[in-house]
N, C-alpha and C positions, 0 to 999 in steps of 0.2 A: 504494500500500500504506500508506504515512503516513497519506492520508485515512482508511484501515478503522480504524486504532487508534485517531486520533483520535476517530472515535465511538464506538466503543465507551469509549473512558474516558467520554465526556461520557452515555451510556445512551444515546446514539438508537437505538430499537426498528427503525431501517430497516438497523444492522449486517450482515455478510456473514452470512448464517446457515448457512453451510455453512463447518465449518472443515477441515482439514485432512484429517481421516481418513473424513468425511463424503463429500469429493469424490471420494478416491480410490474409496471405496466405489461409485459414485454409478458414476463410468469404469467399471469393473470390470464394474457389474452391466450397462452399456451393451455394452461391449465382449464379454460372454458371452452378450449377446441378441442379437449379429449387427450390430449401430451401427458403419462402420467409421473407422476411427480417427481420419480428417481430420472426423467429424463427431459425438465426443467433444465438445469442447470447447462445440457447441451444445447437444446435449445437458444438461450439466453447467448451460448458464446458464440452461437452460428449468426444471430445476428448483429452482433459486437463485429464479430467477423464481416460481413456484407459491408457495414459501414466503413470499415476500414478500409476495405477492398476500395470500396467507392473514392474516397479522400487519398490512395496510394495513386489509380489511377486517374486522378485530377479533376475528377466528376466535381461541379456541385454538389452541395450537402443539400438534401431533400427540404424544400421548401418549408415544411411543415414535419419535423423529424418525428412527436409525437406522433401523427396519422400513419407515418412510412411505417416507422419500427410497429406500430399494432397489425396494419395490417399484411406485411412480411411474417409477422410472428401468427398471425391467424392463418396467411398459408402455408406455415410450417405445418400449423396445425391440423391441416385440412392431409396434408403429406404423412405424417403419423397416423390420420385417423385412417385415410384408406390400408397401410400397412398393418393396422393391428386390430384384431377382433370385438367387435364393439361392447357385447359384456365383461369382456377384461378390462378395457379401460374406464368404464362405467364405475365399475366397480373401485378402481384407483382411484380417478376424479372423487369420488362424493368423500373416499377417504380424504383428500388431501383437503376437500373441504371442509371436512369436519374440524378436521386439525386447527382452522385460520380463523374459524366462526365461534363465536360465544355460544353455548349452547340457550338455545331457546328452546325448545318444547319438542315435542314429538308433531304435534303438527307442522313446525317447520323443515320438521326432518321429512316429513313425507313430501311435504310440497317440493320441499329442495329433489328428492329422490324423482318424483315427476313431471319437473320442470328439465331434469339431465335425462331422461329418457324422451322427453320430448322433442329436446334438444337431437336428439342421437337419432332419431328418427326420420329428422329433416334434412331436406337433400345439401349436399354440401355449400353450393352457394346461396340458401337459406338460411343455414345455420353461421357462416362468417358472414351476412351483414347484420345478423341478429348480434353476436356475439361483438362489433365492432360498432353497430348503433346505439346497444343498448349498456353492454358492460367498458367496451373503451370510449362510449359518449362520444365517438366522432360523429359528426353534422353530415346529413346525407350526404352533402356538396363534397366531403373531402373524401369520402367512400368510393360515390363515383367518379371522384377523380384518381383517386389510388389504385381503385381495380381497373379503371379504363371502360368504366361502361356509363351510358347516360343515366341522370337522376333518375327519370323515370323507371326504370329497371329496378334501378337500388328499392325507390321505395314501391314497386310492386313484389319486388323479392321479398322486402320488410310486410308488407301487408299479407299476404300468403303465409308465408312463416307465424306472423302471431295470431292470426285466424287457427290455421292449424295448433298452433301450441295451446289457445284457449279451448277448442273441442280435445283435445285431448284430457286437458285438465278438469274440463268437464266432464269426459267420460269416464275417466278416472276413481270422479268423484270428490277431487282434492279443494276446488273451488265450487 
C-alpha cells in the first residue's frame, strides 16, 4: 500500500485507478450478476487490469469511469454467469449476501431469496440493465451509452425485466 501513494504523489499514470468506492462498486455489481464471492477479488483485478490497459495504450480515460467500470464488471458478470451453473451460484450469491446484510427477519430472507431467482431467471441483457439501473443507479442515458444501444431498448429491456420480476414475486407469493 506504501508503494500506491508513493506514486501517486510522484504522478505515475500507472496508479491504482480504482479507488475505494470504485471497487466496492465494481464487487457489488459482480456479486448481483451471479460472480461468487471467492471469485470477486478476480474479478475486481481484471478490471483494475482493462483500465490500465486502456491508460498504457494512451486511450482516454472513460468519460464517466463510474458507468464504465459497473458496466465492464456486469459483463464480466454476464461471462461467469453463462460459464457456471445457475443453482450453484445462487446458492453462493445469497451466501455472500447474507454475510454484508444486517439480518432483518425471515421475511427479508425470503424476498431477498426471490428476488435472486428472479433475477436468474431473466435473460441476460435483462438482468445487466436491471442490475446497473437499479443496484449501480446508473441513469438510462449512461447505460445506453455504455452498452451501445438506444435509450429506448435500455428502458424496454428495464420495463420487461421488472414486469416479469413482479409476477414472479407474485407468484411466489413473496409480495
Amino acid at each position: 500500500m506504501l508503494r500506491r501513494k508513493t506514486r501517486r504523489a510522484h504522478g505515475d499514470d500507472h496508479a491504482d485507478p480504482l479507488d475505494a468506492a470504485l471497487e466496492r462498486r465494481v464487487r457489488a455489481v459482480l456479486a448481483l450478476g451471479g460472480v461468487p464471492q471467492a471469485d470477486l477479488l478476480d474479478g475486481v483485478q481484471q478490471i483494475r487490469l482493462r483500465l490500465l490497459e486502456r491508460a498504457a495504450k494512451g486511450y482516454e480515460a472513460p468519460r464517466d469511469v463510474s458507468a464504465w467500470v459497473a458496466v465492464v464488471a456486469s459483463n464480466l458478470a454476464m461471462d461467469w454467469h453463462r460459464a457456471k451453473r445457475r443453482q450453484e451460484r445462487l446458492g453462493e450469491r445469497l451466501a455472500s449476501l447474507r454475510q454484508h446484510e444486517h439480518p432483518s427477519g425471515e421475511d427479508t430472507s425470503v424476498l431477498s431469496l426471490a428476488v435472486a431467482q428472479g433475477l436468474d431467471d431473466l435473460p441476460d441483457a435483462q438482468r445487466q440493465v436491471v442490475v446497473l439501473r437499479f443496484f449501480a443507479d446508473l441513469p438510462v442515458r449512461s447505460i445506453a451509452e455504455e452498452l451501445g444501444v438506444p435509450e429506448g431498448t435500455v428502458k424496454s429491456r428495464l420495463h420487461t425485466a421488472v414486469r416479469a420480476l413482479r409476477a414472479r414475486l407474485h407468484e411466489d407469493e413473496v409480495v
